[in-house]
TILUM-529876 format. One line per field, with one value per residue: residue in one letter; x, y, z of N, C-alpha, C in turn. Coordinates in steps of 0.001 Angstrom, whole numbers. Atoms other than C-alpha are relative to their C-alpha. Layout:
<nodes>
residuo: a|...
n_xx: X|...
n_yy: Y|...
n_zz: Z|...
ca_xx: X|...
ca_yy: Y|...
ca_zz: Z|...
c_xx: X|...
c_yy: Y|...
c_zz: Z|...
</nodes>
This chain:
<nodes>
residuo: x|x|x|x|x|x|x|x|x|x|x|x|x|x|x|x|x|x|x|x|x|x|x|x|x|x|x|x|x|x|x|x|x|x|x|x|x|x|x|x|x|x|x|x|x|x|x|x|x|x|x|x|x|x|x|x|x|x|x|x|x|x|x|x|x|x|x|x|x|x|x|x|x|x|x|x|x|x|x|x|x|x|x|x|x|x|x|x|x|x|x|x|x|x|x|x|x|x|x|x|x|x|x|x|x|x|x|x|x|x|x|x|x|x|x|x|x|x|x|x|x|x|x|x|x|x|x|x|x|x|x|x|x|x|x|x|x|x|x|x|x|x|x|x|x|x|x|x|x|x|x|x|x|x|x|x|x|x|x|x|x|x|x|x|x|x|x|x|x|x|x|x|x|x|x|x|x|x|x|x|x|x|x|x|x|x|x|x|x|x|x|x|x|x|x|x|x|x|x|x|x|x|x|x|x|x|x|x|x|x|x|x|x|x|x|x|x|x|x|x|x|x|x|x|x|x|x|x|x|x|x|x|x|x|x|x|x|x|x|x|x|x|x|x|x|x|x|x|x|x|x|x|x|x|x|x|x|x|x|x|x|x|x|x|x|x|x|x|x|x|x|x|x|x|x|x|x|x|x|x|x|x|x|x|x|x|x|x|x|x|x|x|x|x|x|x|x|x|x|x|x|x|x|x|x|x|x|x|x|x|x|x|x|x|x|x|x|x|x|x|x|x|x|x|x|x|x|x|x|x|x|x|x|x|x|x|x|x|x|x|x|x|x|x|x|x|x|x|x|x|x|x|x|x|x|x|x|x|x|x|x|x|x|x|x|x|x|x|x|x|x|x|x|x|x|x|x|x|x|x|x|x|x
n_xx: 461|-664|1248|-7|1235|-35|980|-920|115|565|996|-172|-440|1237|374|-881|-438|879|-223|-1267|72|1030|-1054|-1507|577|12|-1775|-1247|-24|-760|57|-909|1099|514|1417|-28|-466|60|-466|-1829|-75|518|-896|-511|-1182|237|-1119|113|826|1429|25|-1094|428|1305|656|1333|766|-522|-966|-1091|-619|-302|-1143|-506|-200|-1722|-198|633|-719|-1121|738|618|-1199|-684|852|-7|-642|119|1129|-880|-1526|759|826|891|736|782|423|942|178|1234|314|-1257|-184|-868|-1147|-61|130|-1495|-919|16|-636|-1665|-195|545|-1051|-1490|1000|971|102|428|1286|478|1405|466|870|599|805|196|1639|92|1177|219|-727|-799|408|-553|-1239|393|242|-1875|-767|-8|-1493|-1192|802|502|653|-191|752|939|653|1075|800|649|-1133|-307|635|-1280|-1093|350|643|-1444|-618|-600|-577|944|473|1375|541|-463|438|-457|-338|1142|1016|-770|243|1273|532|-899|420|1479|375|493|1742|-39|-219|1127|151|-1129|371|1213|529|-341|-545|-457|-901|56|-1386|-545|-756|-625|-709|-1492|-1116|-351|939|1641|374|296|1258|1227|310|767|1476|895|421|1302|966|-92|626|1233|1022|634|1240|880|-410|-726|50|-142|-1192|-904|-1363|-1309|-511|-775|-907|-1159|-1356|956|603|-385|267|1599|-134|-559|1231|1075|-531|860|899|272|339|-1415|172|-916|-1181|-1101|-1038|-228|1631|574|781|819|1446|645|857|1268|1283|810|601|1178|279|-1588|-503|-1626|-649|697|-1185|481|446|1394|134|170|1177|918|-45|223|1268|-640|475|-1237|-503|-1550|-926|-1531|-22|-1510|-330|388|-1045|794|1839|95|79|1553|571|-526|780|756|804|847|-534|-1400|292|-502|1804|730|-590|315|1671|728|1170|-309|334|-461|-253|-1827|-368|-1323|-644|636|1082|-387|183|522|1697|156|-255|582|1289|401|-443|900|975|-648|541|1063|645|945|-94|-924|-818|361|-717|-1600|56|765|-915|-1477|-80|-452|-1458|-486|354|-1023|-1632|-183|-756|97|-480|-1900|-331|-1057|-1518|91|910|-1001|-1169|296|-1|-1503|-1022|114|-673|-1429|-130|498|-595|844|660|816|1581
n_yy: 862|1342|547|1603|471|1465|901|1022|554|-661|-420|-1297|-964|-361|-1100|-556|-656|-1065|-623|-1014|-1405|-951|-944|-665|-405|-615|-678|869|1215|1089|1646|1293|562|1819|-211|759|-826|-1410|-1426|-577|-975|-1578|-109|717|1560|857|470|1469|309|611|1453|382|-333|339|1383|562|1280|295|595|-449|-950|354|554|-1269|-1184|-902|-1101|-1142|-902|-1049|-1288|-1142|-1034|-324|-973|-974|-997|-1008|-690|-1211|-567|-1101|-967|-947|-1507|1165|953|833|1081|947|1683|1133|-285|394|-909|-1718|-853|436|-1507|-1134|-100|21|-1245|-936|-39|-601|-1532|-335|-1394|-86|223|1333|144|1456|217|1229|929|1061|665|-55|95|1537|642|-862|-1590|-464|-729|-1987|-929|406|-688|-1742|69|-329|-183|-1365|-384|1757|-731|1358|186|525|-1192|-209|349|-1361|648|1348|40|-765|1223|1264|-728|-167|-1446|-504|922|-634|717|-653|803|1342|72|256|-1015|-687|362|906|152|991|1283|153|386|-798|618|1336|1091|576|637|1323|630|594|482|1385|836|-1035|-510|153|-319|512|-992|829|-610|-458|2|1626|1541|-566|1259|1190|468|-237|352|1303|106|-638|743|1219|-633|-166|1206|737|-905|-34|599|-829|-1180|114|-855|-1224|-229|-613|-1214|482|-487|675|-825|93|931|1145|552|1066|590|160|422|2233|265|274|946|1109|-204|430|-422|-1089|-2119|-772|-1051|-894|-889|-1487|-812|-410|1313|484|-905|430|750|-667|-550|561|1042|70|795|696|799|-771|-376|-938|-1220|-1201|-48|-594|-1335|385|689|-703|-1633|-132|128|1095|1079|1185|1058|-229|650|-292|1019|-399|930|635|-813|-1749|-245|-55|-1411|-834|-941|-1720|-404|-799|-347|1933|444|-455|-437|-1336|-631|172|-871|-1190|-18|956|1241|1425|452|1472|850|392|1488|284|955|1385|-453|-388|1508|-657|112|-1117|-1620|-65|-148|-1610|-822|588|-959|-1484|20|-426|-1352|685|-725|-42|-711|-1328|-557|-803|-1133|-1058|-731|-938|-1637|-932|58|-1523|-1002|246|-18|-926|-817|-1456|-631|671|1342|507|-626|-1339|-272|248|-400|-766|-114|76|-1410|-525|1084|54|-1709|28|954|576|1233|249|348
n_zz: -1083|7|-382|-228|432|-119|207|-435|893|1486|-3|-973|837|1133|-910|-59|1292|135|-1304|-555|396|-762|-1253|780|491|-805|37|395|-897|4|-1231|-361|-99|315|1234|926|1590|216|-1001|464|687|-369|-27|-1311|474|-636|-361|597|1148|-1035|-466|-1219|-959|440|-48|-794|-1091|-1373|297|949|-475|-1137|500|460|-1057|-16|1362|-465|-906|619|1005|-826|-618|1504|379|-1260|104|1289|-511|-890|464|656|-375|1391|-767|-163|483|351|-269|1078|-229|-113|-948|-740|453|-229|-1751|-356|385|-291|-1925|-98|618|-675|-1364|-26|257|-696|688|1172|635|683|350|447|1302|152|-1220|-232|-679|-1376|-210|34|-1264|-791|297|-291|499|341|-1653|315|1401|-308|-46|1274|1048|188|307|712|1316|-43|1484|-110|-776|-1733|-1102|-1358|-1461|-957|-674|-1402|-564|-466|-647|1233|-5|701|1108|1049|1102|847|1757|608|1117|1228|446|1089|1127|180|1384|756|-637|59|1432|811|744|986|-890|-622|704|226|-1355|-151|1234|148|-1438|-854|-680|-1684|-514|-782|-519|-1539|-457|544|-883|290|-971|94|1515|16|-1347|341|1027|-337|-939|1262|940|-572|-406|1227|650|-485|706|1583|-242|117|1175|869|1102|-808|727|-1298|531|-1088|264|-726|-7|950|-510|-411|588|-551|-1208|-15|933|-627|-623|292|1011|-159|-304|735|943|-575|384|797|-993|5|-486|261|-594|1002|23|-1480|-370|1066|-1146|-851|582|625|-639|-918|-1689|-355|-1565|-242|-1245|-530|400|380|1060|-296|-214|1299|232|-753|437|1553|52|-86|-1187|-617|-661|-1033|-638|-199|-1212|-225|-238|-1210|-777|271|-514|-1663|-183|-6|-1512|-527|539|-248|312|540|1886|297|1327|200|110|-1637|-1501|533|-71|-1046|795|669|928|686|-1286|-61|-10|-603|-100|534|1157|1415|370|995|-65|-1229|1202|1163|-600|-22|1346|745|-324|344|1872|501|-354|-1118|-853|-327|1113|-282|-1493|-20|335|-1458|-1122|-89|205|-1399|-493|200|-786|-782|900|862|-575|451|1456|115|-316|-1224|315|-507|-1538|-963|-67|-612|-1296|-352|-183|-1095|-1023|80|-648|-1443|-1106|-1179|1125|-574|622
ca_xx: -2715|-1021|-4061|-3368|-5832|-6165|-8078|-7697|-9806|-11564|-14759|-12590|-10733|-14202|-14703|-11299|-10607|-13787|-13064|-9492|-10831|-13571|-11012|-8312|-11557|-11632|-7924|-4496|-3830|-1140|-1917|-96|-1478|-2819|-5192|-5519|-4911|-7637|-6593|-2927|-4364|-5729|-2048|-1579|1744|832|3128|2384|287|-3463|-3468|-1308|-3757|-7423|-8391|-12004|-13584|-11854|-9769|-8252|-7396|-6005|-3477|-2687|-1499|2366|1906|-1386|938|3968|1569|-125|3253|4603|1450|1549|5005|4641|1697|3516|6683|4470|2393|-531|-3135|-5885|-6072|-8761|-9490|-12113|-13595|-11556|-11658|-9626|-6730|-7386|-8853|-5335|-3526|-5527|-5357|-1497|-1722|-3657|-1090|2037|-780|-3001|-3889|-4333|-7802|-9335|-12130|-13468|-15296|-17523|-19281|-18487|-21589|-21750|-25518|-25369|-22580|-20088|-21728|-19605|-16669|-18944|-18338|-14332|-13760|-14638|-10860|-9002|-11983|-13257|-15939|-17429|-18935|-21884|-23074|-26387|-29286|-29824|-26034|-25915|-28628|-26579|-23814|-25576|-27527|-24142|-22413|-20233|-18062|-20014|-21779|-23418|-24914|-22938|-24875|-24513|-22183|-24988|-27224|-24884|-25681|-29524|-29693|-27167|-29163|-32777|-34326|-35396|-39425|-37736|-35897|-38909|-40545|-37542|-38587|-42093|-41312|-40620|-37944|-37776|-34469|-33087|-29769|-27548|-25402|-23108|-20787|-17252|-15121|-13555|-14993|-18599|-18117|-17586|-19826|-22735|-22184|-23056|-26726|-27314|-27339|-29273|-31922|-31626|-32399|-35684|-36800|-36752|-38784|-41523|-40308|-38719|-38332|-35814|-32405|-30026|-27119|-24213|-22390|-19158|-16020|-12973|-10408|-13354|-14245|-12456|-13195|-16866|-16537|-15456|-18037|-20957|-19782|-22130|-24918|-27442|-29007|-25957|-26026|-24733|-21594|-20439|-18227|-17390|-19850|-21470|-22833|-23779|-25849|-27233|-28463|-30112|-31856|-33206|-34081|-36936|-35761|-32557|-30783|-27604|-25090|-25894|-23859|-23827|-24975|-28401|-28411|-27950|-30506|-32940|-31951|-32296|-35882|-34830|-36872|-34357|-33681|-30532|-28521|-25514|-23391|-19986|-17532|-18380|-15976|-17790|-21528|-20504|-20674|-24212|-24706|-22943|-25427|-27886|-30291|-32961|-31554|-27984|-29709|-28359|-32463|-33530|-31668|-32477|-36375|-37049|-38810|-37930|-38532|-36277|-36651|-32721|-31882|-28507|-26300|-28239|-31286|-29818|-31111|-31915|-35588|-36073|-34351|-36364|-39846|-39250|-37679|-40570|-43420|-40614|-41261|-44575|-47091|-48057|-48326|-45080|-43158|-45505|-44294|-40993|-41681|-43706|-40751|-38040|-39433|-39195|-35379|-34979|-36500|-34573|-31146|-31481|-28829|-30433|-28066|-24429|-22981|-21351|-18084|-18868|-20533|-17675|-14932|-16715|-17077|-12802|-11585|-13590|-12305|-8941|-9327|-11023|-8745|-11297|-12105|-14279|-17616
ca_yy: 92699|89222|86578|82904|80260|76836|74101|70723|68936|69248|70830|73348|74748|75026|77531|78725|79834|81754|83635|84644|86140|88009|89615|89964|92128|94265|94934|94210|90609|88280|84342|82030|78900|75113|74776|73111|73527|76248|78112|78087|79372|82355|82515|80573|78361|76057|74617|71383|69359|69292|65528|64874|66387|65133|62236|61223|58711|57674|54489|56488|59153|56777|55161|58466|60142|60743|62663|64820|65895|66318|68873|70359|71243|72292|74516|75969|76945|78881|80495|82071|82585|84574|86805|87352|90505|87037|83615|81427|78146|75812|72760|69533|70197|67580|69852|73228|73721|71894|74629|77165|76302|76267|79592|81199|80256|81482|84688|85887|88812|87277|87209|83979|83026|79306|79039|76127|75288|72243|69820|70926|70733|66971|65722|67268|70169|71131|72151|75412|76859|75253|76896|80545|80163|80295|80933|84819|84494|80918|81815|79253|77760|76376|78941|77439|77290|80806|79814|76862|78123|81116|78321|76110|79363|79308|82270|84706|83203|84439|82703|83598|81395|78001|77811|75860|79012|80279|78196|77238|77828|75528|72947|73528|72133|73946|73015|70700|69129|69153|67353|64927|64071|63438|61310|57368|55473|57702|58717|57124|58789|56555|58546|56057|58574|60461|58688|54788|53539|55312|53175|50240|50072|51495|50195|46562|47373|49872|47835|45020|47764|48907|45484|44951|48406|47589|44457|46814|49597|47628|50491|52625|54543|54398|57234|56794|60078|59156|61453|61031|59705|56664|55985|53042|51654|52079|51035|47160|47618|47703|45035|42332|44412|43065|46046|48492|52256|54341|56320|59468|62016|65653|68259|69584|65774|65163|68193|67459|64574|66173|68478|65357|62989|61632|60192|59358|57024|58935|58636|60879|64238|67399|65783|65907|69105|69011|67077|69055|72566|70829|69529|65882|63083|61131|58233|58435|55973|55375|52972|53368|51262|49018|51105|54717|53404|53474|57353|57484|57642|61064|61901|64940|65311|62708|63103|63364|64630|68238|69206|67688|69786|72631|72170|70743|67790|64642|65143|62096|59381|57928|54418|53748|51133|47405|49505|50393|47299|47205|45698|48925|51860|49745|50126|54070|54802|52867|55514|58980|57242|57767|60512|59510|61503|60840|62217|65382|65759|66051|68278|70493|70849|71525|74607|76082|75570|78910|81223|79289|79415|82871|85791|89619|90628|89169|86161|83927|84483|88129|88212|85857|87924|91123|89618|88389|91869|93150|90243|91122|94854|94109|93815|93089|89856|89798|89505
ca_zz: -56699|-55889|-55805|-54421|-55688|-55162|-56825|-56362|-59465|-63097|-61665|-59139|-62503|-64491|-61211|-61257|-64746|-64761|-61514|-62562|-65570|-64133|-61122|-64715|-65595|-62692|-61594|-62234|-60848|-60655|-59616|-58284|-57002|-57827|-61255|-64127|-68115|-67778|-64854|-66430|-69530|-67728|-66794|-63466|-63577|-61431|-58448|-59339|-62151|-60042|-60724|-58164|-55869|-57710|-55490|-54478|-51557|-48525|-49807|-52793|-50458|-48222|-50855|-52006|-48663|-48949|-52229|-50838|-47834|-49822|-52128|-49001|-47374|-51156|-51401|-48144|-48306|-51660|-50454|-47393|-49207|-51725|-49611|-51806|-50983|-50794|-51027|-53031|-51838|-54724|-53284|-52717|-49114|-47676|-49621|-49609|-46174|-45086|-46828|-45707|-41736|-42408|-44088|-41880|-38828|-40674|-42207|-39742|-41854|-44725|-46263|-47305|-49546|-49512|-53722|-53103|-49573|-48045|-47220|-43620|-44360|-44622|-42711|-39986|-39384|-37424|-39603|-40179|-36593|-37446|-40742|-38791|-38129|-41468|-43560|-44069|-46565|-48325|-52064|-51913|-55364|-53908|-52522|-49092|-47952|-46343|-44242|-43049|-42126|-40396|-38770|-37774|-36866|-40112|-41519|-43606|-46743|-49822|-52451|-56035|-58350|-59604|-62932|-64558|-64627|-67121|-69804|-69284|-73257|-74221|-71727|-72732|-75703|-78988|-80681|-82817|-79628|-77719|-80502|-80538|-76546|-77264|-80490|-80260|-79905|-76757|-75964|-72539|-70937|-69041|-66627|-64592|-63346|-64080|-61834|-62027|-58809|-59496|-63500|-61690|-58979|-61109|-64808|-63848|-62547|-65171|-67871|-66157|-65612|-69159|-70375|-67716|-69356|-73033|-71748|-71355|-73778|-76493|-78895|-77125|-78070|-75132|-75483|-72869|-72432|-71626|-70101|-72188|-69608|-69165|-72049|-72673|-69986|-70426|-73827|-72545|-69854|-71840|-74050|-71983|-72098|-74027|-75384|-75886|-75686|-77716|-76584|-76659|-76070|-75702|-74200|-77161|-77608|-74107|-73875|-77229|-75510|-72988|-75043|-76562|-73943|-72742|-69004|-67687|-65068|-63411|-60902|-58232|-58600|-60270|-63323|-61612|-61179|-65215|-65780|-63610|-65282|-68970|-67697|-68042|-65625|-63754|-61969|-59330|-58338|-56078|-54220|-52282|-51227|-47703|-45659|-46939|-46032|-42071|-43169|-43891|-39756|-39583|-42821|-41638|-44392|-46277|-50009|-51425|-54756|-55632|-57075|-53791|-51646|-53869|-54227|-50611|-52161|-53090|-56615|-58451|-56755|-55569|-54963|-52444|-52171|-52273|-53253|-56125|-57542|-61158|-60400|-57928|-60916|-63682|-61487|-61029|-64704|-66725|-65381|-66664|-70378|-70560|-70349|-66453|-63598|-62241|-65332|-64824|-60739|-61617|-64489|-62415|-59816|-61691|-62590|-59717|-60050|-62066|-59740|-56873|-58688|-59972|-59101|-58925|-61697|-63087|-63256|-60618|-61999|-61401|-57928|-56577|-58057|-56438|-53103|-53262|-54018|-51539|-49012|-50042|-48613|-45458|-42446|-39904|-40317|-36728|-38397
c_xx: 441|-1176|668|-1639|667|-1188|161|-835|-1050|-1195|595|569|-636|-75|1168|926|-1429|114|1315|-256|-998|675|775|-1603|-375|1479|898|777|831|-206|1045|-566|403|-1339|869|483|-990|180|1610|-121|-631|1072|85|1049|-146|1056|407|-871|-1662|-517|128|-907|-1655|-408|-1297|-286|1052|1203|1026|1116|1178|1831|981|1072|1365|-393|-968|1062|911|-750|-334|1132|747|-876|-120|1146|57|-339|396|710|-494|-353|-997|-892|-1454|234|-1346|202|-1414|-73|800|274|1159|1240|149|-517|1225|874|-534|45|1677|608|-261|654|995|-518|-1012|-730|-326|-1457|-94|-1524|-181|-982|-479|96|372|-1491|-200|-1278|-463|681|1364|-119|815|1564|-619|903|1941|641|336|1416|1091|-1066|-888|-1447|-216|-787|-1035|-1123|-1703|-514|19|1431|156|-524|854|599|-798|-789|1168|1200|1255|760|-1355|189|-741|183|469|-607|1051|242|-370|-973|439|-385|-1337|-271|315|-930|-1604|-376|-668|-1488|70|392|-1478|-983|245|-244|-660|-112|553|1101|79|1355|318|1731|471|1351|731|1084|1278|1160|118|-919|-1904|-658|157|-1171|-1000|-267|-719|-1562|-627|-496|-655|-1383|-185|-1018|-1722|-391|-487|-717|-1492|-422|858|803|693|1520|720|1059|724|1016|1128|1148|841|753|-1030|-89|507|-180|-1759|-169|-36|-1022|-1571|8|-1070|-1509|-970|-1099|1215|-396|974|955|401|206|396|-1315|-1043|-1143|-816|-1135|-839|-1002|-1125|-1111|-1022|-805|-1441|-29|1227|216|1528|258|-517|960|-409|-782|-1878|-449|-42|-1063|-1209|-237|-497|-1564|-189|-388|697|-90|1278|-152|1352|461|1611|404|-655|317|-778|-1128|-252|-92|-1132|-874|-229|-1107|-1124|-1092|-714|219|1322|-48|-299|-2071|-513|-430|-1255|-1556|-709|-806|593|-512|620|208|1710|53|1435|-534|-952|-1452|119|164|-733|-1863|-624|420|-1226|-1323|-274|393|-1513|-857|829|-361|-1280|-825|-638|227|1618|1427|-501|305|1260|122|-394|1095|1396|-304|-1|1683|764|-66|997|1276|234|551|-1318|569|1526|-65|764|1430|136|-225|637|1322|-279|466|1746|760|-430|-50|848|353|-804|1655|-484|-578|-1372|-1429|49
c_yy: -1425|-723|-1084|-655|-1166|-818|-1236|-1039|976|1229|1651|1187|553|1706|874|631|1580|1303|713|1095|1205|527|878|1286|1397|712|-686|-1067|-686|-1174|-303|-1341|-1633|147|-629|261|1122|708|303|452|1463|1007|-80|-1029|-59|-807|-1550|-750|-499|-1333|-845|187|-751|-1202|-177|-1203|-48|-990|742|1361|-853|-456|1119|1262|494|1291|1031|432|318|1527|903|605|906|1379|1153|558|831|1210|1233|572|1240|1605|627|738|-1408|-962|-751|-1320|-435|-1283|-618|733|-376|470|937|610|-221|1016|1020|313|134|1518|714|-143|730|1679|105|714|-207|-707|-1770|-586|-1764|97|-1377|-767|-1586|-735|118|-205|-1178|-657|267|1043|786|604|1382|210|-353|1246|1909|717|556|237|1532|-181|-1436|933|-1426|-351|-871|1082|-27|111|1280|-305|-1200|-225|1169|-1124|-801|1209|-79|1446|326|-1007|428|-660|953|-438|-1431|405|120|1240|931|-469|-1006|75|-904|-1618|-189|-126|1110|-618|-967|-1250|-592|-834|-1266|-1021|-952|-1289|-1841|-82|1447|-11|-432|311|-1035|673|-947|523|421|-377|-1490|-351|584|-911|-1362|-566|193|-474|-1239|317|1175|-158|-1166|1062|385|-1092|-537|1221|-448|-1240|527|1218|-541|1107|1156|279|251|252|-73|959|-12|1293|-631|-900|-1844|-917|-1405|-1588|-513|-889|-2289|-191|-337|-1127|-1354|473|-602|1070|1591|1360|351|948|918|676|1103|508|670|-1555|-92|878|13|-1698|171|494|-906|-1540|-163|-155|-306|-953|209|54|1045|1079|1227|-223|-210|860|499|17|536|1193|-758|-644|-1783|-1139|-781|-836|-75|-1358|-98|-1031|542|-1211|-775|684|1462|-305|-51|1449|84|-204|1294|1099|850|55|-1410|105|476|935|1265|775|-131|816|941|198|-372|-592|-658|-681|-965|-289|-393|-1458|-61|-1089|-1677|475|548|-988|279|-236|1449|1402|-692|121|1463|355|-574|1017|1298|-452|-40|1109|-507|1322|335|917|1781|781|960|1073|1507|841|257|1180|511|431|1408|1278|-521|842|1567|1167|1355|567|-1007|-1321|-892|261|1601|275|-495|675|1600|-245|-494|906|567|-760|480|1575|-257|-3|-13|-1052|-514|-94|-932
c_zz: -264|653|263|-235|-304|-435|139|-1428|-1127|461|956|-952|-888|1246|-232|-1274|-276|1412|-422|-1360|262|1062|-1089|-453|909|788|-503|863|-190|441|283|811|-466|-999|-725|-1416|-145|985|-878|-1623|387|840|1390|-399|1588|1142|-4|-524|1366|180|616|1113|19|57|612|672|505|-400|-1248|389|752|-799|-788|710|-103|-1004|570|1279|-250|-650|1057|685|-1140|-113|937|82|-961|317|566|-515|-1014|641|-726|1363|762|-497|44|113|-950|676|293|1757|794|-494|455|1090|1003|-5|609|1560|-76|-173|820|1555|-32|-423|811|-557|-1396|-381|-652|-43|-815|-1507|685|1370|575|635|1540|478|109|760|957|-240|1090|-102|-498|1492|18|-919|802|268|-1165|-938|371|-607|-986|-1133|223|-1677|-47|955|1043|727|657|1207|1115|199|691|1437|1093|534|-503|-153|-1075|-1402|-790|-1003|-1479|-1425|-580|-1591|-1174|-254|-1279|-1321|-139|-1805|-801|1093|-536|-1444|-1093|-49|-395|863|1132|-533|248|1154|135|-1157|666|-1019|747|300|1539|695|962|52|1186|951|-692|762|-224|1124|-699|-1566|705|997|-1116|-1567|-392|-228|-1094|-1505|0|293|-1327|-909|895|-1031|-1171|434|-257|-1311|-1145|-1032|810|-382|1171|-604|1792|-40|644|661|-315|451|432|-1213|-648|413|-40|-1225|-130|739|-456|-1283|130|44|-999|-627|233|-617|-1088|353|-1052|519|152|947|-1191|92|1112|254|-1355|281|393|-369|-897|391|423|1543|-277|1177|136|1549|779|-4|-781|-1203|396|40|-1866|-287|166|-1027|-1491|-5|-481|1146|186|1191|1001|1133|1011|958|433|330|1967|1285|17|281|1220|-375|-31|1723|311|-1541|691|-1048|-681|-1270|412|-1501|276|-127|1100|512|-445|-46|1416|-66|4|-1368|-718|1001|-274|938|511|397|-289|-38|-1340|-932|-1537|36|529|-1163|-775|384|-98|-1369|-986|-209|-1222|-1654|-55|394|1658|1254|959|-645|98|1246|-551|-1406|746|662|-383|-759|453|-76|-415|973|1012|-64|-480|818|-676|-1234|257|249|1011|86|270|1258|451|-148|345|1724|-49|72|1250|1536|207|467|1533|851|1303|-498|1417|-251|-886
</nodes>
């Protein structure tokens, strides 16, 4: 079986390495495709380095555009010229739904399975009732998105399990870490994001919030887990802070961290969703550029925070754009360091998040490379 599979950044090849070996585990598969250093060690050669393609927000797309439409016409002819039995589309929308309307003009016939939901539940909901076009079957890594594309009149949709459920052991603290939580100096995560604009917009204001805390909390160990291609960068950034974190690096560390925090303050993003699963009271922040906050009209729901969604609550509180003021984080983070009622809410509700989050049997990597083979044998695609 000849698979096409497209990702377009780091988080689409965490999906897309685990997916091709869970299919290599079930039949005999050939890729071909767009991925990263681990999709191309699971033996995808790649038609061109995914960097080329791995841009986020509106202005970086904007200065970027020759090269994304050289790639999307590059990818789309392959594709065709190929003829695989299905193609996989991962996230990075403004890419791979490109390719796959192109695909699905010159392939009528050919199967196609969106990995990873677009937010149709938050804003343009009406690219569900669009996608029903070139999109067969979406794998959805959050519980409520079936509903909301049956809802929005979406292609079919089943929930395969979020990633993170894979490794709640490696996220959740031991006796000795839980210990480590409750012990003084408390432990305080600062999470300013994995992306340049998200370090510069948010590193400023998190270390002016840093510094009102230890006002209050003198006695406190801030850890700063940085991503690699940043660090750097971050490194210089926190240079004026006047009480400086401690950085590091790798994932082993970062979730070593976790399992030993008391309270965090983090970009808003999957690393909430993190945070949540390792039981971790957080703070969320976020600002965009001037140009991207005319989007929060076309915004549909009242959080952007992943636990939010997922709990229908508003358990961490979240702070946008010129509320994302450090007086305003250092008012709600103060309460998560001590034993107070507030710190106990959001304990409380992210326990719910297992039962939520939790597949019948198998792992996501299993349950989405079930439902692609059996995509890739349909040819009725009218339902």
């Amino acid at each position: 079986m000849k698979i096409g599979i497209i990702a377009g950044e780091a988080s689409g090849d965490e999906l897309g390495f685990k997916l091709m070996a869970a299919l290599k585990r079930r039949a005999i598969v050939n890729f071909i495709g767009v991925g990263g250093p681990r999709m191309e060690a699971e033996g995808l050669s790649s038609f061109f380095p995914m960097a080329d393609i791995a841009v986020m927000g509106l202005v970086p797309v904007i200065k970027k555009l020759p090269t994304l439409l050289a790639r999307i016409r590059e990818a789309t002819e392959e594709i065709i010229a190929a003829k695989p039995d299905v193609l996989v589309i991962i996230d990075s929308p403004d890419f791979t739904h490109r390719v796959a309307k192109r695909v699905r003009k010159a392939l009528p016939d050919l199967a196609i399975v969106d990995y990873v939901s677009p937010t149709v539940w938050a804003w343009r909901p009406g690219r569900a009732k669009a996608m029903r076009a070139y999109v067969d079957h979406v794998l959805a890594l959050l519980p409520f998105e079936p509903a909301a594309h049956q809802r929005l009149n979406g292609p079919a949709c089943t929930y395969v399990g979020h990633p993170l459920t894979e490794i709640l052991s490696t996220l959740r603290p031991s006796a000795d870490e839980v210990q480590r939580r409750a012990t003084k100096p408390y432990r305080l995560l600062v999470l300013p994001g994995s992306r340049r604009s998200e370090i510069r917009r948010l590193l400023g204001v998190f270390g002016e919030t840093v510094a009102l805390v230890a006002q209050s909390i003198p006695d406190l160990d801030v850890v700063l887990p940085a991503v690699p291609h940043l660090h750097e960068e971050i490194v210089a950034g926190v240079e004026s802070w006047s009480l400086k974190p401690r950085i590091v690096t790798g994932v082993d560390a970062k979730y070593e961290a976790f399992r030993t925090a008391r309270a965090a303050l983090a970009a808003s993003g999957t690393v909430t969703l993190e945070l949540a699963l390792a039981q971790v009271p957080t703070v969320v922040a976020y600002k965009v550029s001037k140009v991207e906050e005319q989007l929060k009209y076309l915004i549909t729901v009242s959080t952007i925070v992943l636990p939010n969604l997922i709990l229908g609550e508003n358990a961490m509180p979240e702070y946008l754009q010129a509320d994302a003021s450090a007086e305003n984080l250092c008012a709600a983070l103060i309460p998560l360091l001590g034993d107070t009622p507030e710190r106990s809410a959001q304990l409380k509700a992210f326990l719910k998040l297992d039962d939520l989050m939790r597949l019948p049997e198998g792992t996501p990597s299993d349950k989405a490379a079930t439902i692609v083979l059996a995509t890739a044998c349909r040819t009725d695609r009218t339902g």
